[in-house]
N, C-alpha and C positions, 0 to 999 in steps of 0.2 A: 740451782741451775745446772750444776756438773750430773744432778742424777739423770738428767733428759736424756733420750734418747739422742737430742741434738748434737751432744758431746760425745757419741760413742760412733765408731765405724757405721759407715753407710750405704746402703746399695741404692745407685741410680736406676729411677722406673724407667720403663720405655713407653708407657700409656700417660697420658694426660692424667694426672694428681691434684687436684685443687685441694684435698686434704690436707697434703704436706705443709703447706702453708700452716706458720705458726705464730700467736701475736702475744704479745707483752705487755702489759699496763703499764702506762705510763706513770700512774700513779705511785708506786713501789718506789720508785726514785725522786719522787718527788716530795713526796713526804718524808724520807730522811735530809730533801734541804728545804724544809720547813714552808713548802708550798702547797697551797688549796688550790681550790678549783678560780680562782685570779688571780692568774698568772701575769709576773711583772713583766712577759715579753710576749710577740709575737713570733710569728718565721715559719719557717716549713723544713723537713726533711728532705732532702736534692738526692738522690740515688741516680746513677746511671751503672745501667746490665751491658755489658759488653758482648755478652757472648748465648743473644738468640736464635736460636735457628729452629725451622719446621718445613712442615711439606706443604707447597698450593695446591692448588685444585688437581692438576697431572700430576701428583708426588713427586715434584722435583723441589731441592733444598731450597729454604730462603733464610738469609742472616740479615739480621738487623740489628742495633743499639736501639734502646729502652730509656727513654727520659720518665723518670717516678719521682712525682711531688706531693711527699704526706706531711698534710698540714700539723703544724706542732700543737693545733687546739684537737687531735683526732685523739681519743682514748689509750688507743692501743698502737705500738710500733710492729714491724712487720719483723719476725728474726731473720739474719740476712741469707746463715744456710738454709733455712725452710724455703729462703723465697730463691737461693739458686736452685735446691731439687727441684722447687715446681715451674720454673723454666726450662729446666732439664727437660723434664716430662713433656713438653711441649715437641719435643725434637722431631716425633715417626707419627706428628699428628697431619691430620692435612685438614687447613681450615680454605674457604672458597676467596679469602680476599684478605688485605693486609687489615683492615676497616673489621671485619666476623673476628679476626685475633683479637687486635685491639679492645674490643668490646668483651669479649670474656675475660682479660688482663685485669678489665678496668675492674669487674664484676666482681672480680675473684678477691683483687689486694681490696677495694672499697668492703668487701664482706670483713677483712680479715684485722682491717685497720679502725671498724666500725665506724666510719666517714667515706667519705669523696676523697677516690686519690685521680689524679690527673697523670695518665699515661702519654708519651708522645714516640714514637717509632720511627727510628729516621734509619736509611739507606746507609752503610759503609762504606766513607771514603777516606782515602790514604790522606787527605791536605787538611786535615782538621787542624786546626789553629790552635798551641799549647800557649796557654797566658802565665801572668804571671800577679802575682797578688802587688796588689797598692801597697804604698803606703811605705816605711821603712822596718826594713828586715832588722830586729835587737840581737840576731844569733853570737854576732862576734863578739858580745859583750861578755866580759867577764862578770861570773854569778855570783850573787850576792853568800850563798849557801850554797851547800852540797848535800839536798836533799834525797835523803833515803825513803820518803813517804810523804804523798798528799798533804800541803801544808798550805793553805790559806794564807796563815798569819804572814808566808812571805811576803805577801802584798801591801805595799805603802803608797802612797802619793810623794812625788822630789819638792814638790812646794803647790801652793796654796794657788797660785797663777793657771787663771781657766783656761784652756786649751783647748783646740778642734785637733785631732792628732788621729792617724791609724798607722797602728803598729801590727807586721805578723813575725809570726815564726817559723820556721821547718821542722823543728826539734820536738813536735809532740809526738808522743809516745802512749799509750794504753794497753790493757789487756783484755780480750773478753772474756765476759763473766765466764762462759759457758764452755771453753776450750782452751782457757789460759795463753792462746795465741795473739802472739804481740801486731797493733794496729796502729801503724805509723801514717801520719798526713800532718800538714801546715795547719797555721790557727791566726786568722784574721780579728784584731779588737783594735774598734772604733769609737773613738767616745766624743764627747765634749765632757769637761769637769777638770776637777784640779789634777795638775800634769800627773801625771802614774810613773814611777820610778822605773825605766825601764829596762833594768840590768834586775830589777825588784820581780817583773812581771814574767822575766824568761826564765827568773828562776822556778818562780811559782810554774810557769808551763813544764818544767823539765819532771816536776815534782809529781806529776802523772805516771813517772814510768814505771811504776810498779802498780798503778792504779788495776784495780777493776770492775770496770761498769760499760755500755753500751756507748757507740757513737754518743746518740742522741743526749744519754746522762751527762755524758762530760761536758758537750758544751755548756748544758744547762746550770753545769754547778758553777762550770768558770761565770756566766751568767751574774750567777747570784753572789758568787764570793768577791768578782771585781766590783760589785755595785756595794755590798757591804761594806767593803775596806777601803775602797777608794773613792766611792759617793760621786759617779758621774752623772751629769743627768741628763744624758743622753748614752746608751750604750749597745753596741753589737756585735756579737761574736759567732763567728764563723769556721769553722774547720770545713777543710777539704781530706780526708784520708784515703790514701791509697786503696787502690783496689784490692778485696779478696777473693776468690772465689768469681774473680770476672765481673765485681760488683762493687761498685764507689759507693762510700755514703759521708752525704755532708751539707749535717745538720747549720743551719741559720738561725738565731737569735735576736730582738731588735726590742727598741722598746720607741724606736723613731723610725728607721724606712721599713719600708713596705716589701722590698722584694730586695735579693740580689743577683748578679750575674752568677749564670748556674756555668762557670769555668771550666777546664780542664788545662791542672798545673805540668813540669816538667815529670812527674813520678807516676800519674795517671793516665 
């Protein structure tokens, strides 16, 4: 991943680029957590672009936010700096309606993602509403360990007694593969099954921060390592992470509901 060009200096175009757009198998990560093609969950990828802008019809600016939802059964993931250059490139273009963008967006990421991605384009206002995640926050707990590396095995169940419980955190932490640049955002896990020790499960979440893999990989592992170790049989997991590059991503998991609120926390 560090040989790409994606990981080295880069110059912004000034002309429309659908090129730059870069995609990622999903597979690669998925098969070191012993996943084929049925998959123990469903969900979709939640991305919001912060910072669009282009010319209308008279070449005058227009700024919008970018709602992008890639579904988690699409092949390939979008990479995040490919997809800020080619909103970059958008900037000194002049398209005749918000509707004519829209439609080469959708065009462009559905090529790149090799499925249907669902774009939604909404106006810039100052009152957006910052939420706050369900559920009770384990941060203040003291950890079980003081993990220096990705450890599953911290994960146990407190007792045998089935539970409906959602628990997040603030405290995650990763790195991407591709820049070694650290990617902090909250992690929502929702289950029903026997209770999960939850001083067990913050630690296991801290134990990401030296990780490195993609948004999308990590929730996917937390995914599979909480259903392995702790045997819920109901389970979802969710991050929100901070914005980079003017661009949120935050991957959903589920193996029971269908959609979630596509949020915007205190750091986003």
């Amino acid at each position: 991943m560090k040989s790409l060009s994606l990981g080295e200096a880069t110059s912004y175009p000034q002309e429309y680029a659908p090129e730059l757009l870069f995609p990622v198998a999903r597979s690669e990560a998925r098969s070191a957590l012993g996943l084929g093609e049925e998959l123990p969950f469903h969900g979709a990828d939640l991305w919001t672009a912060w910072e669009l802008t282009w010319l209308d019809a008279a070449g005058k600016p227009a700024v919008a936010t970018v709602n992008i939802v890639v579904d988690a059964a699409s092949p390939r993931i979008i990479e995040s700096k490919s997809l800020k250059l080619y909103l970059n490139s958008l900037a000194m273009t002049q398209y005749a309606s918000w509707s004519d963008l829209r439609a080469v967006i959708v065009a462009d990421l559905s090529r790149t993602a090799a499925s249907d991605v669902d774009v939604t384009m909404a106006s810039v206002t100052p009152e957006q509403t910052i939420a706050t995640l369900p559920g009770t926050c384990v941060d203040d707990l003291q950890m079980t360990a003081t993990p220096t590396e990705l450890d599953a095995g911290l994960l146990r169940c407190q007792s045998d007694a089935v539970v409906c419980e959602t628990l997040h955190s603030h405290l995650l932490r990763s790195n991407c593969p591709v820049t070694d640049q650290p990617d902090c955002g909250s992690v929502l896990v929702r289950y029903e099954g026997p209770k999960i020790d939850p001083a067990a499960l913050l630690t296991y979440i801290v134990s990401f921060r030296r990780h490195n893999d993609f948004h999308e990989a990590c929730v996917e592992r937390m995914f599979v390592d909480i259903r392995k170790h702790c045997a819920p049989a109901a389970l979802t997991v969710y991050a929100r992470y901070n914005r980079r590059g003017g661009i949120d991503i935050n991957p959903f998991r589920s193996n029971f509901e269908g959609s979630i609120e596509n949020m915007r926390l205190w750091r986003q």
